[in-house]
N, C-alpha and C positions, 0 to 999 in steps of 0.2 A: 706095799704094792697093791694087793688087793684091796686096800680104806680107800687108797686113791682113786682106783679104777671107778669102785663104787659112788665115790664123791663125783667122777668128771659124768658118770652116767644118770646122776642124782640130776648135775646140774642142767643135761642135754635136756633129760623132762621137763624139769621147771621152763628151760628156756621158751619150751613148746606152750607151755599150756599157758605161759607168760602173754604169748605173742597171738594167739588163736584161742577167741571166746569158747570153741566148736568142743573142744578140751573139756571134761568133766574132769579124768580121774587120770591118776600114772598110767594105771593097767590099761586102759582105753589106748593112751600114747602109745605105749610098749607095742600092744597086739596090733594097731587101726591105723598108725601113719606110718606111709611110707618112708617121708622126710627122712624119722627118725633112725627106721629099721636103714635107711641107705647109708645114714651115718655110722652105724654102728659095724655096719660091714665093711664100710671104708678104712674104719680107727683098725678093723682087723688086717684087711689087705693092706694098708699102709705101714704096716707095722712087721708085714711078708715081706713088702720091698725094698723097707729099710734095712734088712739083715740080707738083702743081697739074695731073696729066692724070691726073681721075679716072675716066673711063669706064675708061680701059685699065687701072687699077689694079683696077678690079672685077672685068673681063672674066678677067684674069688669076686672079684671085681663088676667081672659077665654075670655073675651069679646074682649078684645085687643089680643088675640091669633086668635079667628078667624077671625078677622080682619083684621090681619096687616103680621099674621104668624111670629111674636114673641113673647117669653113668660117671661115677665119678672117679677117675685117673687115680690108682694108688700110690703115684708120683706127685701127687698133690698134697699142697700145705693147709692145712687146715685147724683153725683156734678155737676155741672150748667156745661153746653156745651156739654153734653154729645153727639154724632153724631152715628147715626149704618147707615152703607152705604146697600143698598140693604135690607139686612134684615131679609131673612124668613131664618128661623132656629136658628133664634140667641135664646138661653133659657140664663137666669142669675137666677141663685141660691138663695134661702133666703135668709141665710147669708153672700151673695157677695156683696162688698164693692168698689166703683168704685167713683175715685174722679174727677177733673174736667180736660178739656179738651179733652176727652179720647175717643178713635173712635175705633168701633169693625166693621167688613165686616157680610157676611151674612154665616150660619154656623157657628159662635160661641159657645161653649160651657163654661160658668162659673159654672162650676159642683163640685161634689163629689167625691171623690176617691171609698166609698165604702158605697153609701146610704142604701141599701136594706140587711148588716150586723149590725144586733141586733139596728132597727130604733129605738127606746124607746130608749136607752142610748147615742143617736146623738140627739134629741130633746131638742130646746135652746144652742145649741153649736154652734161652729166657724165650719163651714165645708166645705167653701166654699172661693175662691180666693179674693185679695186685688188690688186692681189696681190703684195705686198712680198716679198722675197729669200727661198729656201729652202721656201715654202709646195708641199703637195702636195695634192690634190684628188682626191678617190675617185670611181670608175666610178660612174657617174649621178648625180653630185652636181649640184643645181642652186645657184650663186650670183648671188643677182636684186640690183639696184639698187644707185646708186652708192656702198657701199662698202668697209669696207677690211680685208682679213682680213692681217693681223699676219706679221711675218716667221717662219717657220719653222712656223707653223701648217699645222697638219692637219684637211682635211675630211675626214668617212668616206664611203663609198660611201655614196650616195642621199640623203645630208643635204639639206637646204633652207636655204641660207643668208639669209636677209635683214637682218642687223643685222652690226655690226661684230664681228670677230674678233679679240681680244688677240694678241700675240705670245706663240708657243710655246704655244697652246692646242688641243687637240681635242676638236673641236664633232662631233654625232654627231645623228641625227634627224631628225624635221618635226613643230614646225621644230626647228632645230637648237640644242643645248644642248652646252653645254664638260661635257667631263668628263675634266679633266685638262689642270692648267697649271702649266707648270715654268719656270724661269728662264732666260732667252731666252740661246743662244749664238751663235757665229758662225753664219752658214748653210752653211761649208763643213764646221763640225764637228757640225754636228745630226746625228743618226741617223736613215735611209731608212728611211720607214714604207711599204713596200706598199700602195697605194690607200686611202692616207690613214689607217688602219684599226689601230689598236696591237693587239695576240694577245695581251696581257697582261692579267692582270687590272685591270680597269678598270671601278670602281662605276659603277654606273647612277645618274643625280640621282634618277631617280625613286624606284627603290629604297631609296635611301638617304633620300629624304623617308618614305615609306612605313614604314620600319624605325623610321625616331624617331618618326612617331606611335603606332607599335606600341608601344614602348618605353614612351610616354608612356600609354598606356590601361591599360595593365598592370600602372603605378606609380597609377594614378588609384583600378585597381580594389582593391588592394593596401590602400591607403589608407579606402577605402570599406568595404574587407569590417573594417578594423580597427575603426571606429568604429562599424559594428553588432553585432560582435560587442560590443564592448566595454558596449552597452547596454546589452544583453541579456543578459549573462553575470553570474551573482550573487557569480560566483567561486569557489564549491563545484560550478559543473558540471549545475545543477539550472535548470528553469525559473524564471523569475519568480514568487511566488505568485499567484494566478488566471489564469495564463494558459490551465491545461489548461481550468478553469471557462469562462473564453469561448469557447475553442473548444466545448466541449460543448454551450453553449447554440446559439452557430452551426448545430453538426451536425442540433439539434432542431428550429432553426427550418427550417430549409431540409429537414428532413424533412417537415414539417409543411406546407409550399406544395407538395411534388410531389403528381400526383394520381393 
């Protein structure tokens, strides 16, 4: 009991100093991140409220809020490596479900869609987001309502998540849209994206909506100017015959109405 305790707490470190250059030494993690100390307080309160003594599971719970300034529900699931970089503001949900390797920044929300409508009929329910292996979560990202963003998926900083996330996709926005999905690999061999956020070029949906109507008006107008020229062209270059004659009488008439 105690080799394992020590192994899952061996591994929280690593995970830290794995994911954050800033990391010299364990001891440094131990004393200097809160990320960590909130984990630690959590594995304790979660472990209050699984044996069914849930006031002290709370109490402990507030205690690692003012502590560390974040809040994480000791009704929460939580898998080995978990990482919160910086930290204060991150809240996780009772019902939020977060499985392993998974790194949130600071400003996280794993929230509710619509906690404070008709609470008694939300009590003991799924109301809160799922976050499969590998997933990372950008600095004020909010993820509302019960579901499920995809292993190794990337939210960008400030996205608004409300619908499900594919695996290995990043969602970017409010609300949030994929822009950019690749074939899902392990989570220990995915590439660490920085606060969810890829620095590469990475189209816009919008834009690239926006480029193919372009595209498509251009080809319309193209099309359009073909077949009035084509009317109106005698093919020698020259107008139509009477067309100068209308316009002439035009010119007279409307000379003729000014006063």
């Amino acid at each position: 009991m105690g080799k394992a305790m020590f192994k899952s707490l061996r591994s929280e470190i690593d995970a830290t100093m794995q994911r954050d250059p800033a990391a010299r030494s364990r001891l440094e993690v131990v004393l200097c991140y809160p990320g960590f100390q909130a984990i630690m307080l959590y594995r304790l309160s979660s472990a209050c409220w699984r044996r069914g003594w849930h006031l002290i599971g709370r109490w402990i719970s507030a205690v690692g809020r003012i502590l560390t300034g974040i809040e994480i529900h000791p009704g929460a699931t939580i898998g080995d490596r978990f990482f919160i970089d910086h930290g204060m503001g991150v809240v996780v949900g009772e019902t939020a479900e977060i499985g392993e390797d998974v790194t949130l920044y600071q400003g996280v929300t794993l929230g509710g869609v619509s906690p404070s409508v008709d609470s008694d009929s939300q009590r003991n329910t799924k109301r809160h987001p799922t976050l499969l292996d590998g997933v990372i979560v950008g600095s004020g990202a909010q993820v509302l309502g019960p579901i499920t963003v995809g292993r190794c998926a990337r939210v960008g900083a400030n996205a608004v998540v409300t619908k499900d996330v594919a695996d290995c996709a990043t969602v970017v926005g409010i609300p949030a849209r994929a822009v950019q999905t690749q074939k899902a690999p392990e989570p220990a061999k995915a590439p660490f994206v920085a606060y969810g956020t890829p620095t590469g070029n990475i189209p816009d949906p919008v834009a690239r909506a926006l480029d193919g109507l372009l595209d498509e008006v251009q080809s319309l107008r193209a099309r359009v100017n073909a077949l009035e020229g084509g009317g109106a062209d005698t093919g020698n270059g020259r107008e139509p015959a009477g067309a100068g004659d209308e316009r002439d009488d035009e010119t007279s008439e409307t000379a003729e109405g000014k006063c």
